[in-house]
C-alpha positions, 0 to 999 in steps of 0.5 A: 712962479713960485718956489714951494708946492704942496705936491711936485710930480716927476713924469707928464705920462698917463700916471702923472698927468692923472695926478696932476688933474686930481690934484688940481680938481681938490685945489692942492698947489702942484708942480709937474715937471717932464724932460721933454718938450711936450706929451707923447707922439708916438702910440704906446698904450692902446688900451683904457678899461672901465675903472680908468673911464672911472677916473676920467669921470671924476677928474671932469673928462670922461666925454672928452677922453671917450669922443677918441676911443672905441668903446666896448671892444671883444676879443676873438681866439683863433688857432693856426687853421683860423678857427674862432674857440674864444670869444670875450665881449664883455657886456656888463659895466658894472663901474658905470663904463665899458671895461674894454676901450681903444684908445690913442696915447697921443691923444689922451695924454694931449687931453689930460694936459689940456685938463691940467689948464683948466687949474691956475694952482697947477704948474707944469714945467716941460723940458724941465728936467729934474736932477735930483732932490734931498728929503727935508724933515717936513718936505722935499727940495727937488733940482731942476735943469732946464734944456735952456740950460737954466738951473734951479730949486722948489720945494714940496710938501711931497714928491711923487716920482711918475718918471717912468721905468728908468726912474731916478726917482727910484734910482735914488731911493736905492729901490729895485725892481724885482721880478724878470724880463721876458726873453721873449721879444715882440714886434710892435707895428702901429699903422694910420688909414687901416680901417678893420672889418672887426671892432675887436682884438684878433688874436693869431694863438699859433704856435709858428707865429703868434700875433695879435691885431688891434684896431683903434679910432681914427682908422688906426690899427696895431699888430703884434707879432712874436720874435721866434727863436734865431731871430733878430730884431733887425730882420724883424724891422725889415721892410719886407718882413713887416710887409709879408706879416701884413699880408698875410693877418689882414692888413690893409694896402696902403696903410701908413707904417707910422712905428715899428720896433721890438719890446722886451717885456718886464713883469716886475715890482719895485721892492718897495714903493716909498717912504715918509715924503717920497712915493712911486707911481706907474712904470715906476713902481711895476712893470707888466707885460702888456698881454692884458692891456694893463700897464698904463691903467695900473699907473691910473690906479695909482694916480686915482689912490693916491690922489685923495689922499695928498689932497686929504693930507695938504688939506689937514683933515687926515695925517701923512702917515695916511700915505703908508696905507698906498702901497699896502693896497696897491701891491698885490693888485698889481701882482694879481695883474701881472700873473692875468698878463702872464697867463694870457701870453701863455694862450696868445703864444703857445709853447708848442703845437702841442701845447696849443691843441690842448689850449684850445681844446680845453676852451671849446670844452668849456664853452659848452657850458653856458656859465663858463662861455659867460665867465670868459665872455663877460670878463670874469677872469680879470681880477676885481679891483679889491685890497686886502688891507689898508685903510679901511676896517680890515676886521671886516674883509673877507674873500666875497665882501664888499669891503676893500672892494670898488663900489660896483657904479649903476646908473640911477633912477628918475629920481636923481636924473638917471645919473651915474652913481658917482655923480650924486656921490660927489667928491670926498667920503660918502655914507650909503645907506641902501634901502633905508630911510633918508632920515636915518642915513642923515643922523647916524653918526660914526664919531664926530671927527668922521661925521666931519669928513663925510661929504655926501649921504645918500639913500639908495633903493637896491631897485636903483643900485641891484648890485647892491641889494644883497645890502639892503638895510646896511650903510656902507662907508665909501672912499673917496676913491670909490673904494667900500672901507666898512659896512654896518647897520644902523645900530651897529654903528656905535660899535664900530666907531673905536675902530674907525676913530683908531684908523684916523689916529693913526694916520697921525701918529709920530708927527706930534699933531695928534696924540697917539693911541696904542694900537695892537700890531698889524699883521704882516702882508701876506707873501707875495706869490711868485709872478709867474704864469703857472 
């Protein structure tokens, strides 16, 4: 074993384990420490969407990851008198995958550490509990105990706390978490050997009783139900009240109870994500309410931001000022997903009656309209995976762009096999030209530095990519990460070089390696709009 790493991860869940597996694809030395023995064992998170999917891909296991789940689930609404006024079946994959899947916590985590295997330069450290670490001026000292009884000290370039919602990580940053606690409370019930009639999510919108209904793979299935007013957990976990709730919303006789409990949920976000050497991740950095099944995929969001940018930095090619950029980009996302869930809650359980009949009313009313019964059933009320600032050219964001917004993902043509987009982009920086020439989109040049860190050029006919016909003739600069970070004709392309020469300079600037260039101030990030569900 040794003692220095480039990056030393806290937390073997979903967010850490991501990370760990892109690191390990980019070749970074990485440490993962976890307390506890082994992954989770109990079921958690139940839900995995397409842009996750996306990540799987490119950490080389999506076909394990998806021989466990069940792909492509709806959801059906229906009011105390059991009539169905919503229904959401997403049919469009426009990131390449089916934006709503079941899953099993357990058995994904057990796939990622298994994937983690695959690399000889990543070291996982399990009932390794980490105690504490000091900020070094060009890295991190992180203390270990071992349940053993076992002490001692590694180094790291980097640390990245994934340690969840009770992060020390956090705690010793002296960060908080800002936002509120939900005083309402849910009983969760996990169940084995309860097959369901329906592949999607049932959703009991009553107002005496709101309850969801989730089936999984492997003949599993989750029901969720509200605690009311006067009610206490304890009478909520009663056998006999978890065996009248089954009853009564379809359960299967015989199922097996393998978890029961009740959940406080948390919409909240840490006040600031980190600094210098030092990041949040997942649970750590915010906290959702599950309503949209986005807790963990937020924490595989930040896996998937922050991963090549650890990997571009260890690897010398972009500075570590680069890490500045993460929360910038990550934030008002998160924001944006905490207010969907909100407003979801607000339909699973409404207020009153009252309240209820207006809810669904107003949706049957708007499912006489062909585009809105789409809007809803296709999904287009979740918020679009997008930035609006960062590391990419800000000058040229605006609100129906594609900059600072993830490349849609299509399955290609003949000509490259019928593969994934992804797949012929490969790893690293791309240049895209869509409807031109393979010649031109192999001399353009966008400085020298940037011409270096671009991996892959490729030429897309729009009949191949139709989500990207509305580019035809221009190039767009794609991330790593999938993200769209500048798009230009080929003649504009001298004219951008400054700015995106700028955005590389910068990520050095302070450290002494490269000469800093003044830059005019940034604007500040925009306020963060309340996080409720109004």
């Amino acid at each position: 074993m040794t003692n220095h790493y480039s990056v030393a991860i806290v937390g073997a869940g979903p967010t850490g384990l991501v990370l760990a597996n892109l690191l390990g694809k980019a070749g970074v030395r990485t440490l993962l420490v976890e307390t506890n023995p082994a992954t989770v064992g109990e079921p958690r998170a139940v839900s995995i969407d397409d842009e996750s999917l996306r990540v799987m891909q490119e950490i080389g296991l999506l076909d394990t990851v998806r021989s466990e789940i069940v792909s492509g689930y709806g959801s059906e609404y229906f009011g105390p008198d059991g009539s169905l006024f919503l229904k959401v079946k997403p049919q469009a994959e426009p990131y390449g995958h089916p934006r709503r899947n079941a899953f099993r916590q357990p058995i994904l985590e057990a796939q990622l550490r298994d994937g983690v295997r695959r690399f000889d330069h990543v070291e996982t450290r399990f009932e390794c509990k980490a105690e504490g670490f000091v900020e070094l001026g060009d890295g991190v000292r992180l203390d270990l105990r071992y349940v053993n009884g076992g002490a001692d000290s590694v180094t790291a370039d980097f640390l990245i706390g994934c340690d969840g919602s009770w992060s020390p990580t956090r705690e010793a940053m002296g960060y908080t978490l800002a936002g509120d606690s939900l005083a309402e409370r849910w009983l969760i019930i996990d169940l084995e050997e309860s097959p369901s009639e329906s592949p999607e999510t049932i959703v009991y919108c009553d107002p005496k009783r709101p309850g969801i209904m989730l089936p999984g793979p492997r003949r599993t299935r989750r029901y969720e139900f509200k605690l009311m007013p006067g009610e206490t957990d304890a009478t909520m976990l009663a056998d006999d009240k978890v065996a009248h709730l089954l009853e009564t919303h379809d359960g299967v006789p015989g199922a097996r109870i393998i978890r029961k409990t009740v959940y406080h949920f948390h919409a909240r976000i840490a006040d600031h994500w980190g600094r210098g050497r030092v990041w949040l991740a997942g649970d750590a950095a915010h906290l959702m309410p599950p309503f949209a099944g986005q807790g963990m995929n937020g924490g595989i969001r930040d896996a998937a931001n922050l991963g090549w940018k650890l990997a571009a930095i260890v690897s010398g090619k972009l500075g570590p000022r680069l890490l500045e950029s993460y929360e910038r980009e990550r934030r008002g996302h998160v924001a944006d997903m905490i207010r969907l869930a909100l407003r979801m809650g607000a339909i699973f359980g409404p207020r009153t009656a009252l309240h209820g009949l207006a809810i669904r009313a107003s949706f049957r009313a708007l499912g006489i309209w062909p585009a809105a019964r789409t809007w809803f059933a296709e999904m287009k009320y979740k918020p679009a995976p997008r930035f609006d600032g960062g590391f990419l050219l800000e000058s040229q964001l605006t609100r129906r762009g594609i900059v600072g917004r993830m490349l849609p993902q299509p399955t290609l043509g003949a000509q490259y096999g019928g593969a994934k987009l992804d797949s012929v982009l490969g790893d690293g920086f791309a240049l895209i030209g869509v409807d031109l020439d393979p010649g031109t989109v192999e001399m353009i040049s966008v400085g020298h530095d940037w011409d270096g860190l671009i991996a892959r050029r490729v030429s897309l006919a729009s009949t191949d990519a139709p989500d990207l016909a509305e580019h035809a003739g221009k190039l767009l600069l794609v991330r790593p990460d999938r993200y769209v970070m500048a798009r230009f004709a080929p003649d504009e392309a001298a004219q951008i070089r400054p700015s995106l020469e700028a955005l590389l300079t910068r990520t050095w600037e302070g450290t002494g390696a490269v000469p800093a260039i003044t830059q005019p101030a940034e604007a500040a990030p925009k306020a963060e709009p309340a996080l409720t569900a109004g």
